[in-house]
C-alpha positions as CSV (number, residue, x, y, z in Angstrom):
1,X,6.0,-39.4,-241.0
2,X,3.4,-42.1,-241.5
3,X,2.1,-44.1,-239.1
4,X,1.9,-47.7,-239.3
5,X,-1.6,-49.8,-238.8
6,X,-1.8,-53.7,-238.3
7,X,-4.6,-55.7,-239.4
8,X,-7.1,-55.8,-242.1
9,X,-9.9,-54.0,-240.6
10,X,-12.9,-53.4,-242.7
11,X,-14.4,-49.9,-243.1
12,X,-17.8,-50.5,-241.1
13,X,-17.3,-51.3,-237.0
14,X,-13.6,-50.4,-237.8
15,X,-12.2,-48.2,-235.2
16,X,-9.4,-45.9,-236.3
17,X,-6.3,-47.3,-236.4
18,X,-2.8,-45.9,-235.3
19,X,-1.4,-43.4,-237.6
20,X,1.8,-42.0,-238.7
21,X,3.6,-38.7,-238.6
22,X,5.8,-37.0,-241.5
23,X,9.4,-38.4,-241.2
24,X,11.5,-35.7,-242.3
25,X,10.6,-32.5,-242.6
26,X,7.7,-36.8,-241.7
27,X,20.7,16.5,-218.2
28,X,18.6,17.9,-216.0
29,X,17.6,21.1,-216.0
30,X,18.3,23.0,-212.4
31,X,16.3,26.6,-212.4
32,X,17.6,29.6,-209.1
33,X,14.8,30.3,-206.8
34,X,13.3,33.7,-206.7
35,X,15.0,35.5,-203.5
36,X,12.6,38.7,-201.9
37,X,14.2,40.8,-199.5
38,X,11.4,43.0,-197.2
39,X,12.5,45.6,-195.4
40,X,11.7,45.7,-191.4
41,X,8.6,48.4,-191.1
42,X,10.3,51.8,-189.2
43,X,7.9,53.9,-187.1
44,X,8.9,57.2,-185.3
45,X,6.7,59.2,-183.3
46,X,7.3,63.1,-181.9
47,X,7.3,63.5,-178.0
48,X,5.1,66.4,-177.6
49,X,6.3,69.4,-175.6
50,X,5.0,72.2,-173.6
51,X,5.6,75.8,-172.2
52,X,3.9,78.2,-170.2
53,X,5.6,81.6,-169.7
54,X,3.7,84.4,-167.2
55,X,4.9,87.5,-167.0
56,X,4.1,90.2,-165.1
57,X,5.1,93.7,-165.0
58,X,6.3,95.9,-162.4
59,X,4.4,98.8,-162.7
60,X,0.9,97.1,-163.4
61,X,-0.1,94.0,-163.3
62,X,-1.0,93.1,-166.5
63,X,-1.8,90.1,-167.3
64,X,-0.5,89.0,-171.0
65,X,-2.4,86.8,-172.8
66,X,-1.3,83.5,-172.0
67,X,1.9,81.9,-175.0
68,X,0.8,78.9,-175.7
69,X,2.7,76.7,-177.8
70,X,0.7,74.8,-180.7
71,X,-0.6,71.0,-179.6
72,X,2.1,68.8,-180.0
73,X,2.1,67.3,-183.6
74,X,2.3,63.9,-184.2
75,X,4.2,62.4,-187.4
76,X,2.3,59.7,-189.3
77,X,4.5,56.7,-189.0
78,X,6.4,56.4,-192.1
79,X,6.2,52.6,-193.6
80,X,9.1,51.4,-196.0
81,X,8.1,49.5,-198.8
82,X,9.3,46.4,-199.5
83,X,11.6,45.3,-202.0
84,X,10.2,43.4,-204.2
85,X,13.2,42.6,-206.9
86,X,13.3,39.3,-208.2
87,X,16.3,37.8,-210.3
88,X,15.1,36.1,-213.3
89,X,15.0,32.6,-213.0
90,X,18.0,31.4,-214.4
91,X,17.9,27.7,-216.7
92,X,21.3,25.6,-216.6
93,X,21.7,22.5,-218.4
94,X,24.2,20.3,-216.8
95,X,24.5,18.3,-219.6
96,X,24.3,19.1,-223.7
97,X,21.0,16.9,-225.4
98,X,22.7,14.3,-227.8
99,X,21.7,14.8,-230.9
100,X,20.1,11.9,-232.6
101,X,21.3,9.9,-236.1
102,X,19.2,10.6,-238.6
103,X,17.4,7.4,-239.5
104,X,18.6,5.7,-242.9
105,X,15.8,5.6,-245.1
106,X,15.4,2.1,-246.2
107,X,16.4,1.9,-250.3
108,X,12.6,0.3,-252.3
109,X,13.0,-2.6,-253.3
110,X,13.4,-3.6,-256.7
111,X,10.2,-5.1,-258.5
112,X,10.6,-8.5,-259.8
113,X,10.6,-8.7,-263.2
114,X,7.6,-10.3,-265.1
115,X,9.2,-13.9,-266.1
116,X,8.8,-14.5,-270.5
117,X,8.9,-17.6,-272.1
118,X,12.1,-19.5,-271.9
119,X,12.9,-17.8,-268.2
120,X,13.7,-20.2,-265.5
121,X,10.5,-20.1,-263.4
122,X,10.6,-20.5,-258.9
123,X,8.2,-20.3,-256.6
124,X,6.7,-16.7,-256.0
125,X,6.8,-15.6,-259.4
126,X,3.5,-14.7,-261.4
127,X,2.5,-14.0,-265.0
128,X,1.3,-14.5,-267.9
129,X,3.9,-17.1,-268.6
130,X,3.6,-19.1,-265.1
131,X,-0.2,-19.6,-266.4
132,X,1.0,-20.8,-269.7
133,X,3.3,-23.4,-268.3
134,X,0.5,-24.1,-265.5
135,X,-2.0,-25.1,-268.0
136,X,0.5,-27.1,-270.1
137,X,1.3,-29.1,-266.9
138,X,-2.5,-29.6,-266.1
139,X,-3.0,-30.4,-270.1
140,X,-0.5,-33.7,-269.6
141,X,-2.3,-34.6,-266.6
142,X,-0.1,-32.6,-263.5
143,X,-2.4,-31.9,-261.4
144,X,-1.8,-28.3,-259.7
145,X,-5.5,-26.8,-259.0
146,X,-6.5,-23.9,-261.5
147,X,-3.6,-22.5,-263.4
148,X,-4.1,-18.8,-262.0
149,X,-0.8,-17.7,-263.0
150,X,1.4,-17.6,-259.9
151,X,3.6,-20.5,-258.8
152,X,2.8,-21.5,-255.4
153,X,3.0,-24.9,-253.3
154,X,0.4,-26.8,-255.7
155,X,2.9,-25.9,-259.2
156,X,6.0,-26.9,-257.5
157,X,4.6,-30.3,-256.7
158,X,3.1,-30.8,-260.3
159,X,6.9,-29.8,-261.6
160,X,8.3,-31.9,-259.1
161,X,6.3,-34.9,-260.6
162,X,7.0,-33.9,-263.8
163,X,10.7,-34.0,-263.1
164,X,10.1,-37.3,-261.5
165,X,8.9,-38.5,-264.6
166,X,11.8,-37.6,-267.0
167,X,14.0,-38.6,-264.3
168,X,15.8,-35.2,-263.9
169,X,16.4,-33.8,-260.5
170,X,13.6,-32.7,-258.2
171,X,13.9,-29.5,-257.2
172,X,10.6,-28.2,-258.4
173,X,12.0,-25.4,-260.2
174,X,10.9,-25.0,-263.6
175,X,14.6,-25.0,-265.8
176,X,15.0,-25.6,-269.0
177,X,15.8,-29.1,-268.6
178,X,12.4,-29.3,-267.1
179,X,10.8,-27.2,-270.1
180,X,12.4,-29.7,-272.4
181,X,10.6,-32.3,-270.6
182,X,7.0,-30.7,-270.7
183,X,7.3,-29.5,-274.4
184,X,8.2,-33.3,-275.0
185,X,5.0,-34.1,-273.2
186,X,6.6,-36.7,-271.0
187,X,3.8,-38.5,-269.0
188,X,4.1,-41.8,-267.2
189,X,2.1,-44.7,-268.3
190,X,-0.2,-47.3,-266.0
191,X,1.7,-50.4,-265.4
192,X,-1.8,-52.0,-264.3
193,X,-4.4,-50.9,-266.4
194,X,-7.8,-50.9,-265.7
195,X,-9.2,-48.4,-263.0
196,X,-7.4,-47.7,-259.7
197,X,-4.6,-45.5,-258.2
198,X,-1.3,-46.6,-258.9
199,X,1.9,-46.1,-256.8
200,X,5.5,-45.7,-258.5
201,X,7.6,-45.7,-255.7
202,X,10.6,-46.2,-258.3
203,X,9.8,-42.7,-259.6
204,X,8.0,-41.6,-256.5
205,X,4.3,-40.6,-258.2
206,X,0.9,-41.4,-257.8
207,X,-0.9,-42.0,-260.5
208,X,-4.8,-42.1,-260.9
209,X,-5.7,-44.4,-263.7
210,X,-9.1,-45.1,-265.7
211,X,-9.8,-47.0,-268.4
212,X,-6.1,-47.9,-268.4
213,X,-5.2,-44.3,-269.0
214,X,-3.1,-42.0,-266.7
215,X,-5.2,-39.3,-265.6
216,X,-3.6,-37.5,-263.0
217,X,-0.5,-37.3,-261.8
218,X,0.6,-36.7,-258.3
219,X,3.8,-35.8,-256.3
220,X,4.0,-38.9,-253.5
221,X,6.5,-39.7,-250.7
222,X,6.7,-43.5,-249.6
223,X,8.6,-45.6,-247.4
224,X,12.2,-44.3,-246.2
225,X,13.5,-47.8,-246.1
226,X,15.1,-46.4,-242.7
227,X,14.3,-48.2,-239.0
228,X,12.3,-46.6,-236.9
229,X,10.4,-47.3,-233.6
230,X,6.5,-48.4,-234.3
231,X,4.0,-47.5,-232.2
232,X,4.1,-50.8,-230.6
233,X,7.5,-49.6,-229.7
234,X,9.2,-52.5,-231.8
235,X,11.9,-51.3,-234.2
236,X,10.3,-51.7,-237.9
237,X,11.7,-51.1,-241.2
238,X,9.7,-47.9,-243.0
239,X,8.6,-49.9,-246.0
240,X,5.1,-49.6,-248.8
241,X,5.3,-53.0,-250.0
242,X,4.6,-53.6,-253.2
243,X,1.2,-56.1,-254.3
244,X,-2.5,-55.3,-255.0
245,X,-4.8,-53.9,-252.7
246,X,-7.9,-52.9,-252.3
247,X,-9.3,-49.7,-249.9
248,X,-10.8,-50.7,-247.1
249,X,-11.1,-47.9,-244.5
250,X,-11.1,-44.6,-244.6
251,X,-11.1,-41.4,-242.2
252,X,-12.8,-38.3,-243.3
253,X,-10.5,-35.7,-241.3
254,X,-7.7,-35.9,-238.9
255,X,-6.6,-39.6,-238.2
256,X,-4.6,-39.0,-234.8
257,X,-1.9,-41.4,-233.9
258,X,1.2,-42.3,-231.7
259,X,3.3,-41.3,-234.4
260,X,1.6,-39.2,-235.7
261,X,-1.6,-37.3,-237.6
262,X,-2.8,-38.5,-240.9
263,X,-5.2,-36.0,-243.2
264,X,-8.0,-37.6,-244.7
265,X,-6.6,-41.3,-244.9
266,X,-7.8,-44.0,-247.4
267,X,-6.1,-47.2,-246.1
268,X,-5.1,-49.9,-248.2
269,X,-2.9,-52.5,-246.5
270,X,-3.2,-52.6,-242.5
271,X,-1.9,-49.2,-241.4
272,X,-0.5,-48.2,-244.8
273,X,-2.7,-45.0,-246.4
274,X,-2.6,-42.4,-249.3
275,X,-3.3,-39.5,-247.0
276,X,-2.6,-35.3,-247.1
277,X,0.8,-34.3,-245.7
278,X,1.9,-30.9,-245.1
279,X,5.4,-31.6,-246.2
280,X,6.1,-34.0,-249.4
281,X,9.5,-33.8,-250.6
282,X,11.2,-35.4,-254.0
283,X,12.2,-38.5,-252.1
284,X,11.0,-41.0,-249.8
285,X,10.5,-40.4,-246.6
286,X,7.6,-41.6,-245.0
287,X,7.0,-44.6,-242.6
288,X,5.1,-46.7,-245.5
289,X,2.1,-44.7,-246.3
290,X,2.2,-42.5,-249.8
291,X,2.0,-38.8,-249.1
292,X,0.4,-36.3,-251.1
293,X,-0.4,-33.0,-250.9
294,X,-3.3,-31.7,-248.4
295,X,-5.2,-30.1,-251.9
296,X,-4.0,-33.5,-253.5
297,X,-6.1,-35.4,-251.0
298,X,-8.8,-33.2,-250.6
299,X,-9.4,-33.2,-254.6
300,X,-9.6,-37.3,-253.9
301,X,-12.3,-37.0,-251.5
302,X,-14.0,-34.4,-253.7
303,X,-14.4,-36.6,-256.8
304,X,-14.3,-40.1,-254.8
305,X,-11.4,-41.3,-256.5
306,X,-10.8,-44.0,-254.2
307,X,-14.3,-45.1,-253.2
308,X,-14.2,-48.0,-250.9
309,X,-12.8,-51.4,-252.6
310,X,-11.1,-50.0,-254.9
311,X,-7.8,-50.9,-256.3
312,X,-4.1,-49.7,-255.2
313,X,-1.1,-51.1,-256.5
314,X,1.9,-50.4,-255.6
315,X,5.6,-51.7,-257.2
């Protein structure tokens, strides 16, 4: 939405003036433990025994060598091994893994086909016949940038103007009402003559004149004609009125504002401006000022279309 200014400030010593805004659109796994059984270590030891027998006879004496038992004999102690059998470990799964969907594979899209002459033409298509129809538009004074063959943001605003034009809807699509229109070379024509920017706010267009000769031709958004608060917090009409004026002030950047930011403003009647806009649609919508495109006002600043004192008029 734009923001309204009061006064008739001059350019120099002029501090920057409120400014408008765009209206409308300014499981688990459990595993046994190993078990190991030992046995208890035995021992046994022999008790050692003796005997000593003496015998004597009983016609001699005679004495026998003496029996002797062998030394007792002790028994190594006899260790049992231990056992050392270990179940396996055993795996249980309390719970079956689910088993995952197999992921759809995504069909490829379908490639758009490349638009030929006659095809109804939107935004995001490309070719050899969007150039075409670009240059034609540029050729009857549409401005849309370089035609480089794909229909962006700049295209739909030069087809939305040239739809203005013929007075057929303004949906910026390129039908073949809207073909009919460019073949026919439909232009508008200055009202004022001279040198200056015009602003049609019957058709909604901006139109940059020299010599008395349309030049270029712009998409614009003016006025609503709806009540709003100002920034003065009265209720105002949003209105462009219509009369001759001259530029007086300009902003080269962002013009910040109670209701709003303004790109690149040229004002021309207290806090009315052409300025950039992010958003111009086919109908009005603004608080007063005349919207164009943020290219649109860029390319203005670029060639100093509308140097300082120069004419606007508006019916």
């Amino acid at each position: 939405m734009v923001g309204m200014r009061r006064g008739g400030a001059t350019a120099l010593g002029t501090a920057a003036l409120a400014a408008a805004l765009l209206l409308g659109g300014c499981g688990g796994v459990s595993i046994g433990r190993s078990s190991q059984s030992t046995a208890a270590e035995g021992s046994s030891t022999m008790t050692p025994s003796s005997s000593t027998t003496s015998s004597t006879t009983s016609s001699a004496t005679t004495t026998a060598p003496p029996s002797t038992t062998k030394p007792p004999s002790t028994a190594k102690p006899t260790t049992a091994k231990p056992s050392t059998t270990s179940p396996s470990p055993s795996t249980t799964t309390s719970s079956a893994t689910p088993s995952k969907r197999p992921t759809p594979t995504p069909p490829k899209p379908t490639p758009k086909p490349t638009p030929t002459a006659g095809d109804t033409l939107r935004p995001g298509m490309s070719g050899a016949y969007v150039k075409s129809v670009q240059q034609q538009l540029s050729s009857l004074g549409y401005w849309l940038g370089t035609p480089d063959g794909s229909y962006g943001g700049l295209t739909t605003q030069a087809v939305m103007a040239l739809q203005k034009a013929a007075g057929l809807g303004r949906d910026g699509i390129f039908g073949q009402q809207t073909r009919k229109a460019l073949q026919a070379g439909v232009r508008p024509s200055s009202r004022a003559g001279g040198d200056g920017v015009e602003v049609d706010k019957g058709r909604q267009l901006l139109l940059i004149v020299r010599g008395g000769r349309v030049q270029t031709i712009l998409n614009t958004s003016t006025g609503s004609g709806q009540e709003y608060i100002s920034s003065y917090g009265t209720k105002a009409i949003a209105t462009t009125p219509s009369g001759s004026y001259h530029v007086y002030y300009t902003v080269n950047g962002m013009d910040h504002g109670k209701l709003g930011d303004l790109w690149r403003p040229r004002f021309f009647n207290g806090g009315i401006a052409v300025h950039g806009a992010s958003y111009v649609p086919g109908y009005p919508a603004s608080h007063g000022c005349a919207r164009v495109s943020n290219p649109a006002i860029d390319m203005i600043w670029a060639n100093d279309i509308m140097p300082m004192g120069s004419r606007v008029t508006v019916y």
